[in-house]
C-alpha positions as CSV (number, residue, x, y, z in Angstrom):
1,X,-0.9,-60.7,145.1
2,X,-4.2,-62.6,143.8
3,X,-6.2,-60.7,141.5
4,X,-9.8,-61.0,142.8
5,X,-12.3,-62.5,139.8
6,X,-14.8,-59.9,138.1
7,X,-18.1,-59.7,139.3
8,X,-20.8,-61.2,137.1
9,X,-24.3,-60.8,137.0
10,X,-26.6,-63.7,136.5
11,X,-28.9,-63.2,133.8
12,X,-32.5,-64.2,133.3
13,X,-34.4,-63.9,130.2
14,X,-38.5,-64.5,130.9
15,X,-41.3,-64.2,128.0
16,X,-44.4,-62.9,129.7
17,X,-46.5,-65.4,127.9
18,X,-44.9,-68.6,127.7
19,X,-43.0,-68.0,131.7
20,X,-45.1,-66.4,133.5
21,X,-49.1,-66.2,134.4
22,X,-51.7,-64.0,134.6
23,X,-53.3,-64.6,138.8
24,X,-55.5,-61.7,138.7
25,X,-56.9,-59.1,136.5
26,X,-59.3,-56.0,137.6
27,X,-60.9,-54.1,135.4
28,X,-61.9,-50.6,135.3
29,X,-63.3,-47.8,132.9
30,X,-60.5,-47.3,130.5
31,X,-58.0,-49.7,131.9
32,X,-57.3,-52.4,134.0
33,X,-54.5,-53.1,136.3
34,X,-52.8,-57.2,135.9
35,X,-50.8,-59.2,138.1
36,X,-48.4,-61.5,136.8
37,X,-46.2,-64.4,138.9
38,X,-43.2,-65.9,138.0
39,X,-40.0,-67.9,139.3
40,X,-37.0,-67.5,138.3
41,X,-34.4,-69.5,139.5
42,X,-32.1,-67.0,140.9
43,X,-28.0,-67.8,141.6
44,X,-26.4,-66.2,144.9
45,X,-25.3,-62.7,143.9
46,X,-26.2,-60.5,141.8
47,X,-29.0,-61.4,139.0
48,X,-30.6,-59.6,136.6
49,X,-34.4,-60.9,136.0
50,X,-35.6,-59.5,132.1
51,X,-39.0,-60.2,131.7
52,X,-40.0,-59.6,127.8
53,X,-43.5,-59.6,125.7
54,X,-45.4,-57.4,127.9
55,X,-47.7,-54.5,126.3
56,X,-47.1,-51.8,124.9
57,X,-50.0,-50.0,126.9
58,X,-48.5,-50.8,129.5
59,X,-48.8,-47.9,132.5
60,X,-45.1,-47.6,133.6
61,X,-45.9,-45.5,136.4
62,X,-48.2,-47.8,137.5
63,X,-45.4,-50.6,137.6
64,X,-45.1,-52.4,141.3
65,X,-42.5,-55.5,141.5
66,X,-42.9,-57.9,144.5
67,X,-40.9,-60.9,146.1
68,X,-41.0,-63.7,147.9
69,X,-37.5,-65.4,149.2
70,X,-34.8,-64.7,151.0
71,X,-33.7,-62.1,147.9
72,X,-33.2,-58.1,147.8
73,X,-35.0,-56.1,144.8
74,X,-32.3,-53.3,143.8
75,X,-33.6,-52.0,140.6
76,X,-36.7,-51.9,138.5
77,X,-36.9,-50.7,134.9
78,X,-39.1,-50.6,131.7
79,X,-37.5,-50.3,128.1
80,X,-38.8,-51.1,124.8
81,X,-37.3,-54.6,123.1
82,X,-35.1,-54.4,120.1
83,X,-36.1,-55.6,117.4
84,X,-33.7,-58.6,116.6
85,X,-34.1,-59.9,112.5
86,X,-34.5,-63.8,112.5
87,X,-32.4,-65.8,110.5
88,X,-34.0,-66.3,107.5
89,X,-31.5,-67.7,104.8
90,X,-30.5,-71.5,104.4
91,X,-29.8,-74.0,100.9
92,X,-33.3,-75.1,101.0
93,X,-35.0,-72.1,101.8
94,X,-33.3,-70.2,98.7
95,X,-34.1,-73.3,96.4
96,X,-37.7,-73.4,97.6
97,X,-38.3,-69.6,97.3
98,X,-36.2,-70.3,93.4
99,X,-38.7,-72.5,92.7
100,X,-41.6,-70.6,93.8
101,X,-39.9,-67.4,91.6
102,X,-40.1,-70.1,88.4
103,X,-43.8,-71.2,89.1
104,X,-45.1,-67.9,89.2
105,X,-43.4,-66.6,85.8
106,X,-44.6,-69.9,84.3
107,X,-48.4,-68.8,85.5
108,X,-47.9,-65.5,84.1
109,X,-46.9,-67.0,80.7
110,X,-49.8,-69.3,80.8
111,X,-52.2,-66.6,82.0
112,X,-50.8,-64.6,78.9
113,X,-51.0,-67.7,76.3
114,X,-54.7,-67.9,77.0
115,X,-55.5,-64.2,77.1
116,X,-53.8,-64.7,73.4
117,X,-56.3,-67.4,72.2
118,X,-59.3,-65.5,73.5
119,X,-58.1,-63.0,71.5
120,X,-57.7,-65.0,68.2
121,X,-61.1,-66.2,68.9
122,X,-63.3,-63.1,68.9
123,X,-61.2,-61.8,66.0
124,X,-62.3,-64.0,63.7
125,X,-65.0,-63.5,60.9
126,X,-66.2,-64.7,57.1
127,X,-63.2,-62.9,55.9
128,X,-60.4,-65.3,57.7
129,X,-62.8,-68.9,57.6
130,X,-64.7,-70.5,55.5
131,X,-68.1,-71.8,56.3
132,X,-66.8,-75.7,55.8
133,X,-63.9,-74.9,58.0
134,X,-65.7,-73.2,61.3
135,X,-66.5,-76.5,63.2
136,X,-62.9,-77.5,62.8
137,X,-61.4,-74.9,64.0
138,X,-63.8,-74.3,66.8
139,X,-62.6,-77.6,67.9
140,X,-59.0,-76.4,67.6
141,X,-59.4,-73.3,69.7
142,X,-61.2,-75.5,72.2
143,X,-58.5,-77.8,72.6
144,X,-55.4,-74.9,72.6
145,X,-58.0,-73.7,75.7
146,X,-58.8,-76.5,77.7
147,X,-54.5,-77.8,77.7
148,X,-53.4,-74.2,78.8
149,X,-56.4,-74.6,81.8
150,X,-55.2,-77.6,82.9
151,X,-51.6,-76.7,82.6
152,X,-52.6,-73.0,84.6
153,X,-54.2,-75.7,87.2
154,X,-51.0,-77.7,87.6
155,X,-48.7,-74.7,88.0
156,X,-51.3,-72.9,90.5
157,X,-50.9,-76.3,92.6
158,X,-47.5,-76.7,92.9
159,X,-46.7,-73.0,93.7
160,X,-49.1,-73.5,96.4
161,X,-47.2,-76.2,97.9
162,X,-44.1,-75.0,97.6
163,X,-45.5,-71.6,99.4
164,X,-46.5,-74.2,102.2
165,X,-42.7,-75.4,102.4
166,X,-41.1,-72.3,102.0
167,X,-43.5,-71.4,105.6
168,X,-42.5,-75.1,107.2
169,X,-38.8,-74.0,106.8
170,X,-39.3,-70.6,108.2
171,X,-40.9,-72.1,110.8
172,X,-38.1,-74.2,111.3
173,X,-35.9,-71.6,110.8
174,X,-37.5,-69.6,113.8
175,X,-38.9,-66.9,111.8
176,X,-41.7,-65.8,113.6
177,X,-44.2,-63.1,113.1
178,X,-43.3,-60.7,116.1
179,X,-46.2,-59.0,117.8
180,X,-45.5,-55.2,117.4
181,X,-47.8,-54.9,120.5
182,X,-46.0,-56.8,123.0
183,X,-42.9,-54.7,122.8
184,X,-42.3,-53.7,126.6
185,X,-40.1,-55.1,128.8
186,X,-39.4,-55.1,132.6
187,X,-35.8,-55.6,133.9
188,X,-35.3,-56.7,137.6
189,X,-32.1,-56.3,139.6
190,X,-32.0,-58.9,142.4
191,X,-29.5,-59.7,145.4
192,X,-29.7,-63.3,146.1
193,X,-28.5,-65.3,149.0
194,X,-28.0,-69.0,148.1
195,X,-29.3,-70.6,144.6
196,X,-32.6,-71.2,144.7
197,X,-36.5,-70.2,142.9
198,X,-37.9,-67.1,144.1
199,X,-41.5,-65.9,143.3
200,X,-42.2,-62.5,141.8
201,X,-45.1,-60.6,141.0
202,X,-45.4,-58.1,138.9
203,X,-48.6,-55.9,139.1
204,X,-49.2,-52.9,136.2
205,X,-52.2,-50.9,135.0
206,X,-52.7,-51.0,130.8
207,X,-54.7,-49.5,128.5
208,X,-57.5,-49.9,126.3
209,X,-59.2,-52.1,128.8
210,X,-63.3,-51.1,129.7
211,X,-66.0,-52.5,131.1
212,X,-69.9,-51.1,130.5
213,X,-72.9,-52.9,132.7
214,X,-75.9,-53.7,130.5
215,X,-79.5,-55.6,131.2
216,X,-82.4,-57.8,130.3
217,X,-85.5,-57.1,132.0
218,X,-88.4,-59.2,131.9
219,X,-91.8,-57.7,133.1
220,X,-94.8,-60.5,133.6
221,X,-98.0,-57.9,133.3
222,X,-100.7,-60.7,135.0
223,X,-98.0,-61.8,138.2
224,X,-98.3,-59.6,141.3
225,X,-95.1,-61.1,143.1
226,X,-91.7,-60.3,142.5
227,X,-93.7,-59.4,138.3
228,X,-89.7,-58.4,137.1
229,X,-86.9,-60.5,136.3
230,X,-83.4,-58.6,136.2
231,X,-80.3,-59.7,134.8
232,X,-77.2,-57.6,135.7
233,X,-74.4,-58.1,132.6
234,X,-70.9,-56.9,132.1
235,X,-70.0,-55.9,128.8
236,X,-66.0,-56.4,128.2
237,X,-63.8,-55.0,126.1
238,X,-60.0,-55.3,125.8
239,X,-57.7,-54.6,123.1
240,X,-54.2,-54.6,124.9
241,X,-52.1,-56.9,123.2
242,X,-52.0,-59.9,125.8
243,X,-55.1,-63.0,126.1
244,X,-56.7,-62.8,129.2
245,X,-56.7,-66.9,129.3
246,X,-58.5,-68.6,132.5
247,X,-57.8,-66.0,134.7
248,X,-59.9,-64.5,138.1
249,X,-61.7,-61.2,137.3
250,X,-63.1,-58.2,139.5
251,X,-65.2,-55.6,138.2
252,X,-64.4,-52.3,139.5
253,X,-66.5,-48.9,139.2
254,X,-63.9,-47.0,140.9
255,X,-62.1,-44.4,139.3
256,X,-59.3,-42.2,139.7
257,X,-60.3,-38.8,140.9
258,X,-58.6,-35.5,140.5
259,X,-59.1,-32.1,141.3
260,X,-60.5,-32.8,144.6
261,X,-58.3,-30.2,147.1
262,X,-60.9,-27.6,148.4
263,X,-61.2,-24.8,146.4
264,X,-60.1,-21.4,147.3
265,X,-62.0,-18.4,147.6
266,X,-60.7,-15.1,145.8
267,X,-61.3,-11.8,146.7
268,X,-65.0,-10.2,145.7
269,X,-64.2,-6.7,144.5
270,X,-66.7,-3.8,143.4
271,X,-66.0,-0.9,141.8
272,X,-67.4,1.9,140.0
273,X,-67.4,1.4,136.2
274,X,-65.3,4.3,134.5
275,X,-65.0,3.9,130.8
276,X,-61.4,3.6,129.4
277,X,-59.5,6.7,128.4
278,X,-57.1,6.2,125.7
279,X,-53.8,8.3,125.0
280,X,-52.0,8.9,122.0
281,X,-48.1,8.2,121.0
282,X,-46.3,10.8,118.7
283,X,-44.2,9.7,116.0
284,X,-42.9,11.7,113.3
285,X,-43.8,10.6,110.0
286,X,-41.1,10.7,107.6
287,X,-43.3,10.7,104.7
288,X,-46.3,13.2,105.7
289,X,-44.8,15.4,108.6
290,X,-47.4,14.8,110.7
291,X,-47.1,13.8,114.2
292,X,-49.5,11.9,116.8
293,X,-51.4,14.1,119.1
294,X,-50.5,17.4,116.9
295,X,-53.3,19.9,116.4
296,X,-54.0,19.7,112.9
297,X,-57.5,18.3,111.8
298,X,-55.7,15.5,109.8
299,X,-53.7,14.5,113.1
300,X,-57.4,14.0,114.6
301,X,-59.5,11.8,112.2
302,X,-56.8,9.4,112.0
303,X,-56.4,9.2,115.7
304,X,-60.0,8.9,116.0
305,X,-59.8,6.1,113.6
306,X,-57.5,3.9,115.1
307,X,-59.0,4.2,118.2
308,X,-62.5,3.4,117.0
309,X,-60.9,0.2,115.8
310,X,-58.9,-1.0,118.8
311,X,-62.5,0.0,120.3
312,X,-64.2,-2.9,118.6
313,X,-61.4,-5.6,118.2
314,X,-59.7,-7.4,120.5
315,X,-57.4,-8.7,118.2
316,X,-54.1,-6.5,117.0
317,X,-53.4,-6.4,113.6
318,X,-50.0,-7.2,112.5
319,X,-47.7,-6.5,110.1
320,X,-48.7,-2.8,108.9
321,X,-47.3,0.1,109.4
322,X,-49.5,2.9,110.8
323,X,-48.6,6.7,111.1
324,X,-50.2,6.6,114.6
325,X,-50.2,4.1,117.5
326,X,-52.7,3.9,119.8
327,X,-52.1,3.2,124.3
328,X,-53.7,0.5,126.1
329,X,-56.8,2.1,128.4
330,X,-55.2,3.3,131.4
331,X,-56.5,1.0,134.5
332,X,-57.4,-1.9,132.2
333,X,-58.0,-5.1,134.1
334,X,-56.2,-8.2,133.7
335,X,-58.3,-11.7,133.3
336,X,-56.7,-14.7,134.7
337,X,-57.2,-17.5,132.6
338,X,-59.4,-19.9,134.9
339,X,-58.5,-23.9,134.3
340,X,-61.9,-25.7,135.2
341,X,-60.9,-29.2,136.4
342,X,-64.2,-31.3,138.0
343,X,-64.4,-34.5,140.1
344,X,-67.9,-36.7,140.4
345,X,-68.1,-39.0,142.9
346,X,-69.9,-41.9,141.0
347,X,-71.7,-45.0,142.9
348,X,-69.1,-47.3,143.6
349,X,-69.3,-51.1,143.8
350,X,-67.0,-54.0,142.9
351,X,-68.0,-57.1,141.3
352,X,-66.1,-60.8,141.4
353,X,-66.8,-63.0,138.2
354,X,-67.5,-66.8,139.8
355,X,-64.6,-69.3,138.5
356,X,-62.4,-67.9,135.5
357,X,-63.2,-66.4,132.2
358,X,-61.3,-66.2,129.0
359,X,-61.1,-62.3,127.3
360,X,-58.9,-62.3,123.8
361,X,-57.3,-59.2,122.7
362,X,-59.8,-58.9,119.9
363,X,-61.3,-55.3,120.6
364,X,-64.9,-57.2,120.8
365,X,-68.0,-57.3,123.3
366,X,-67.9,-60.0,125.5
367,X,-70.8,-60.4,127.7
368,X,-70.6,-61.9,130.9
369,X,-73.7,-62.1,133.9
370,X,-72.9,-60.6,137.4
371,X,-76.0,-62.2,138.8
372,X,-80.0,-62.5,138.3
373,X,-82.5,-61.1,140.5
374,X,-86.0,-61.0,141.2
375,X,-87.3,-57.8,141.8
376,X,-90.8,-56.1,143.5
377,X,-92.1,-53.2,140.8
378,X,-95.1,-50.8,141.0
379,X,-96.9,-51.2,137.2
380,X,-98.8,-47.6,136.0
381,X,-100.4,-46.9,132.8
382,X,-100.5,-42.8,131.8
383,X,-102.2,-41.8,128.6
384,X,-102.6,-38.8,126.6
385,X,-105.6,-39.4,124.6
386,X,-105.7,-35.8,123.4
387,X,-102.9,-36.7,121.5
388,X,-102.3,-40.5,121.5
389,X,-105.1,-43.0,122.5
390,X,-102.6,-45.0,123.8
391,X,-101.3,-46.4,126.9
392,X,-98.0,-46.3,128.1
393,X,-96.9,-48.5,130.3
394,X,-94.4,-48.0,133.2
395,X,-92.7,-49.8,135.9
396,X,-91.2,-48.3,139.2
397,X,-89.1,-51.0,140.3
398,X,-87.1,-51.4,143.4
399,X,-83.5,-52.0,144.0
400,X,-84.1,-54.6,146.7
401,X,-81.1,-56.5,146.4
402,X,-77.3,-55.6,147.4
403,X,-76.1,-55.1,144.2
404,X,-75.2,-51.4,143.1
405,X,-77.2,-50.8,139.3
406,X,-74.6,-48.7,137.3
407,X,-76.0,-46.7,134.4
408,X,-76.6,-48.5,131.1
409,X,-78.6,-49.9,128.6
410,X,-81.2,-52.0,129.3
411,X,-83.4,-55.0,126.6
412,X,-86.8,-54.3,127.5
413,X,-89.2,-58.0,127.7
414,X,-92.7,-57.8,128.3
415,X,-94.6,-60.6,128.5
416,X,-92.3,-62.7,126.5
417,X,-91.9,-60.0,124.0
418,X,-89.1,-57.5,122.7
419,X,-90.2,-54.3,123.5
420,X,-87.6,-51.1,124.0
421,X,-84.1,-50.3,124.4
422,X,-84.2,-47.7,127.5
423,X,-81.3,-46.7,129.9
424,X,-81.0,-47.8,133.5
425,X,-79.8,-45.1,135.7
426,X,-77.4,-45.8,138.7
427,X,-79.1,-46.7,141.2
428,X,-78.7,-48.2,145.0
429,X,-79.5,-50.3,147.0
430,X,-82.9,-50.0,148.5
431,X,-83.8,-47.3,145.6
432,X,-86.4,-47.1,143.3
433,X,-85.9,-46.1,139.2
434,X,-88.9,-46.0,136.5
435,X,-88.2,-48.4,133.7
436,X,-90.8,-47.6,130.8
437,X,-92.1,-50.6,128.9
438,X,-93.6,-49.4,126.0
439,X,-97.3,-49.5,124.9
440,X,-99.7,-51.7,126.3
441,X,-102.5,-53.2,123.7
442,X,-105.1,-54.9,125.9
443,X,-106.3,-51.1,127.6
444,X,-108.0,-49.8,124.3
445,X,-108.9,-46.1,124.7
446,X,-111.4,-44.1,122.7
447,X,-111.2,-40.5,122.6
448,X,-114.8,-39.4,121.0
449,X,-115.7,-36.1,119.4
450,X,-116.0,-33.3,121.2
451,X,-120.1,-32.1,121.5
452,X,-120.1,-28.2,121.1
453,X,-123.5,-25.8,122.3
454,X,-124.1,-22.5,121.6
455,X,-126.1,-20.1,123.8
456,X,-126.9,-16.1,123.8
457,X,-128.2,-15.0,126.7
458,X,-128.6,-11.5,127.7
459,X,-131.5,-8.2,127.4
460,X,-129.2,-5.3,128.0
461,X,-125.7,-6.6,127.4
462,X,-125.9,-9.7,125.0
463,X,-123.3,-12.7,125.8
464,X,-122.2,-14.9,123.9
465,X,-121.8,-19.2,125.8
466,X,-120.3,-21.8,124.5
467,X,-120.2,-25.7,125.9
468,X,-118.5,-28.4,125.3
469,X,-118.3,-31.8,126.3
470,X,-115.4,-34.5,126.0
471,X,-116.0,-38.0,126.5
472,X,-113.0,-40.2,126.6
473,X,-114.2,-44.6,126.7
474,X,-111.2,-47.2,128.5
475,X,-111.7,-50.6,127.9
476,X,-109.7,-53.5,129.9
477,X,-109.4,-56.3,127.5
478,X,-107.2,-57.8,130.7
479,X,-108.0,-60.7,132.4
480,X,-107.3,-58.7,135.6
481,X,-107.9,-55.6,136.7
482,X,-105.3,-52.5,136.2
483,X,-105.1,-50.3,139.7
484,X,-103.3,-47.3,138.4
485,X,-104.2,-45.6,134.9
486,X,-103.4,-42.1,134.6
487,X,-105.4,-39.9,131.9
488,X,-104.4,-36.1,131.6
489,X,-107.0,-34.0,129.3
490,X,-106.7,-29.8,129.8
491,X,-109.7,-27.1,128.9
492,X,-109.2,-23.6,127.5
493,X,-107.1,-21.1,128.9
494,X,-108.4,-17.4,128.8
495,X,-105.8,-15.1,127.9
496,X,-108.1,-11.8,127.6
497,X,-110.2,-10.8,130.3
498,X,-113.3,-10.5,127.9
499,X,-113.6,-14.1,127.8
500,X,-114.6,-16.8,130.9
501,X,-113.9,-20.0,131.2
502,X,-115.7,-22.1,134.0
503,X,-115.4,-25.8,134.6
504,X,-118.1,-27.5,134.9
505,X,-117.1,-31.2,135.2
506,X,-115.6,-32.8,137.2
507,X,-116.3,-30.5,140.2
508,X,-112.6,-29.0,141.0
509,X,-111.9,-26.0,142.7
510,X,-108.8,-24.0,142.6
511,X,-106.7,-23.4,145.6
512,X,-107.2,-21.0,148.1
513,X,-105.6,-19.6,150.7
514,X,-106.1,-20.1,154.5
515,X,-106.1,-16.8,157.2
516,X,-102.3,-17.2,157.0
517,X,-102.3,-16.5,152.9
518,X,-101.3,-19.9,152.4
519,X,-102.8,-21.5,149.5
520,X,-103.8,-25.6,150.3
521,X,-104.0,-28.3,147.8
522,X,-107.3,-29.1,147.4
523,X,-108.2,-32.8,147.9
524,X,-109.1,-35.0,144.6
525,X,-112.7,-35.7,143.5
526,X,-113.7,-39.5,143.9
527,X,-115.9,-39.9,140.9
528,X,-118.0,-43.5,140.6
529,X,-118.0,-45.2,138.1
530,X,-120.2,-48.5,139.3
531,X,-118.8,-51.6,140.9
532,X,-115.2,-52.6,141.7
533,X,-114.2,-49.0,139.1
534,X,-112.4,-46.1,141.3
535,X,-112.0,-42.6,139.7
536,X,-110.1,-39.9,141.3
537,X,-109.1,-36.7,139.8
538,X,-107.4,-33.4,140.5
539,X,-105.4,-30.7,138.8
540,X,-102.0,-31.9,137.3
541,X,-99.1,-31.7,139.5
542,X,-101.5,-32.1,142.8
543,X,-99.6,-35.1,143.6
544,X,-96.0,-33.5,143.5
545,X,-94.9,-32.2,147.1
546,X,-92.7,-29.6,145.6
547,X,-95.2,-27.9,143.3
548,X,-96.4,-24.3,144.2
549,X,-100.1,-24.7,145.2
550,X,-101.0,-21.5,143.4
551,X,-99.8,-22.6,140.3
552,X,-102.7,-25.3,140.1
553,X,-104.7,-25.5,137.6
554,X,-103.5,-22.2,135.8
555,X,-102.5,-24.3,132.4
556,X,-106.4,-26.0,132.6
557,X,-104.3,-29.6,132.8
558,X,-106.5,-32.3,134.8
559,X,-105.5,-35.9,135.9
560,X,-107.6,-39.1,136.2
561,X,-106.2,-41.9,138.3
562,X,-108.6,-44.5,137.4
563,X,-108.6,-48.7,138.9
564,X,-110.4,-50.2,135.9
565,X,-111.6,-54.1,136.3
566,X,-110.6,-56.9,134.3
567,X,-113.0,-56.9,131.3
568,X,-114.8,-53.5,131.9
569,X,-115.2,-50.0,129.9
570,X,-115.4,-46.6,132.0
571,X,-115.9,-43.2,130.8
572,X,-114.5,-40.2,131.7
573,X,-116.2,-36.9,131.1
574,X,-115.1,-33.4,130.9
575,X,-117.1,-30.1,130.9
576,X,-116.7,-26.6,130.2
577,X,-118.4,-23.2,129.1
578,X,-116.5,-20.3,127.2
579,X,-118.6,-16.9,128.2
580,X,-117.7,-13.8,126.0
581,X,-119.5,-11.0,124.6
582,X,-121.5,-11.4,121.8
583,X,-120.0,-11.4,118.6
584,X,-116.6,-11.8,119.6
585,X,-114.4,-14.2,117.4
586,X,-112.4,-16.3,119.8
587,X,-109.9,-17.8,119.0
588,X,-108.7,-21.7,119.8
589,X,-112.2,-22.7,120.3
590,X,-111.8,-26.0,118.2
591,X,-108.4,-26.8,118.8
């Protein structure tokens, strides 16, 4: 009877690198998953596909092999590769690195000869050479020297070149410098029909793979329309162990999420608090005769002592022996250890780089842009004077485009000029975000000395009155005119009922309340200020919907909103009296 042949497998060795190709990579935050193709030539039967070089980062969970043929996958696997030595010996290779061995003992002997002459040369004195003899042997020395130079010279040169031939015949050899992180390999078990080249694709998630969006924004102060240019940049980093050479990539802010099952609700108990009752243990003690819970006066201050400290420990001291033991409080509770795990939906978006983009395995920033936009912005100026007679400058822009802002750093430009590094929230489409943009020169603000009067006033019952007036100067140095400068300024506060404080410019009021008890905002004071200059003012926080009316104006804080024309000065004034009986010292007048 024939004996049938023994099965054989066809094998297929692949290096990721040199036999196969990146198609595809999409990045993430914190990895990024890569799609390789390659085509084997498979023979009918069984073959085994071993595709070698790939990452060590490499996610082998994440591992997903595909075909397309007429071919069945049976088995996928992941192993490390072995480490196989190169051969490294051969005639010349032993001469050369002989040669090399020589060279650098003959360098050492030359290094040593001339370390020997400088030596002999700063030893010697009156004592060893006569006066008549110096120049000669000067020129003796100097000749010993400059031969063992040029002999050091030679030697340095030919070890250098036969260090180049010793690496020309590794090279040869096929000693190669093996790349410690390309060590994983994938191992595919295929059924094939008939001979012939099938296509697979392997797709995997790695490591060490991120992606941070950053910005340049350029803010024109004298343009109306569309005043900000945005540029929306990827920052890229990778440090997987594989070149990302010409290959597609896709930005993704997606991320995995976890913990997001609908929490349970527990049982919400009350009870009335009963403080712990502790028992006592008896034990003989062998040494004293004295027992736990006995009746002696002893027996008690030491049980009263261990109890005091379980009392105010938590933690149980080991290792010593006691003549009492103590009981755990009788209906302690038990806590269960609660494992917090949170999800956070962030603002997704994906983002295709146009054509294909080159991303070594260098650990480094590489900056790529996603796209540049033109965007509407609101420009404000808010100033302090109080404390800074400076204007800050502020942009609300909006996100009128269909790109999704992630938050990031942003390179603040105004006018041409490097201003701030500030952080760009995430934002949507259609939103709005406030981008500050640093100080703004041309709106000079002057905050002048405070004028102070003192009045007494009274027959019966002397008071004491106090005004004061602050006058605070804008100038426009700009060739246009600014629609939106907000100044805040505050007055006193009375914190004793002794003392008054009654404001007496500009005219606001406080809120008060309608026949329902509801307390109204009160509407701002238009102040003029002569042609073409608007003034309005009202308590701080006025504007905000969500601030308590009857909160107004109970910290003394005022806002101007002020339009101010191109090349024109308004002042702002702000009055108040401080009433108290006479003689009192007040305190915080002059603050």
């Amino acid at each position: 009877m024939a004996k049938t042949p023994p099965h054989k497998t066809h094998i297929v060795e692949l290096t990721s690198i040199t036999d196969t190709k990146i198609t595809n990579v999409s990045l993430y935050n914190g990895r990024a998953e890569i799609t390789r193709i390659c085509t084997p030539h498979l023979a009918e039967g069984d073959n085994q596909v071993i595709i070698s070089g790939l990452p060590n980062v490499l996610l082998e969970e994440s591992l997903r092999v595909e075909g397309h043929g007429p071919c069945t996958i049976h088995e996928v696997s992941i192993s490390d590769m072995k480490m196989v030595p190169p051969t490294t010996s051969s005639p010349k290779l032993d001469d050369l690195l002989s040669q090399k061995t020589r060279f650098e003992k003959a360098i050492a002997r030359c290094r040593k000869a001339i370390g020997s002459v400088e030596t002999f040369h700063g030893s010697l004195d009156v004592q060893h050479v006569q006066a008549v003899q110096l120049g000669e042997m000067q020129q003796g020395i100097a000749a010993v020297a400059e031969g063992l130079d040029e002999k050091l010279l030679g030697l340095e040169e030919k070890c250098e070149e036969v260090t180049k031939a010793i690496a020309e015949e590794r090279k040869v050899l096929g000693e190669t410098k093996v790349d410690t992180n390309l060590r994983k390999q994938v191992s595919v078990t295929i059924f094939a029909e008939r001979d012939r080249e099938v296509e697979l694709v392997l797709i995997y998630g790695v490591t060490n793979a991120a992606w941070d969006a950053t910005y340049d924004i350029y803010v024109k102060t004298d343009t109306k329309e569309k005043p900000v240019t945005f540029i929306y940049k990827a920052s890229i980093q990778q440090d997987t162990g594989e070149a990302w050479e010409d290959v597609p990539l896709t930005l993704e802010t997606v991320t995995p999420s976890f913990g997001v099952s609908i929490p349970e609700l527990h049982p919400w108990t009350l009870a009335v608090y009963r403080p712990p009752v502790y028992r006592s243990i008896g034990r003989k003690s062998k040494s004293r005769g004295l027992s736990f819970g006995g009746g002696g006066d002893e027996s008690r201050r030491l049980a009263q002592k261990i109890m005091h400290r379980y009392a105010s420990s938590v933690e149980e001291e080991e290792g010593e022996e006691e003549l009492m033991a103590y009981a755990l409080p009788v209906h302690a509770p038990i806590r269960n250890r609660g494992l917090v795990v949170s999800s956070k939906g962030d603002i997704t978006a994906t983002f295709t780089i146009p054509g294909l983009i080159t991303v070594p395995s260098d650990n480094a920033c590489h900056n790529v842009t996603i796209t540049e936009l033109e965007l509407d912005a609101e420009m404000s100026w808010i100033s302090v004077p109080k404390k800074s007679p400076k204007a800050h400058l502020t942009a609300k822009i909006k996100n009128d485009s269909e790109y999704t802002f992630l938050s990031g750093i942003a390179s603040v430009y105004v006018d041409g000029s490097f201003i701030s590094r500030s952080e760009v929230p995430a934002v949507s489409p259609q939103e709005s975000f406030d981008c500050p943009l640093g100080i703004d020169p041309s709106i000079r603000i002057t905050y002048h000395p405070r004028s102070r009067k003192v009045n007494r006033t009274g027959f019966t019952r002397k008071t004491c009155s106090y005004t004061f007036e602050q006058r605070i100067s804008i100038f426009n140095t700009k060739p246009t005119s600014i629609t939106s400068l907000k100044v805040l300024d505050q007055l006193p506060v009375s914190e004793d009922s002794t003392i008054t404080v009654n404001l007496t410019s500009p005219p606001l009021v406080l809120p008060a309340a309608n026949k329902k008890g509801v307390a109204k905002v009160p509407e701002p004071v238009k102040i003029t200020e002569g042609a073409g200059a608007n003034v309005n003012v009202q308590w701080d926080g006025a504007e905000d919907s969500d601030t308590d009316p009857s909160l107004l104006g109970k910290e003394g804080k005022l806002r101007w909103v002020c339009e101010v024309p191109a090349q024109r000065t308004i002042v702002l004034a702000l009055a108040w009296e401080v009433v108290c009986p006479y003689g009192t010292d007040v305190m915080g007048l002059d603050e």
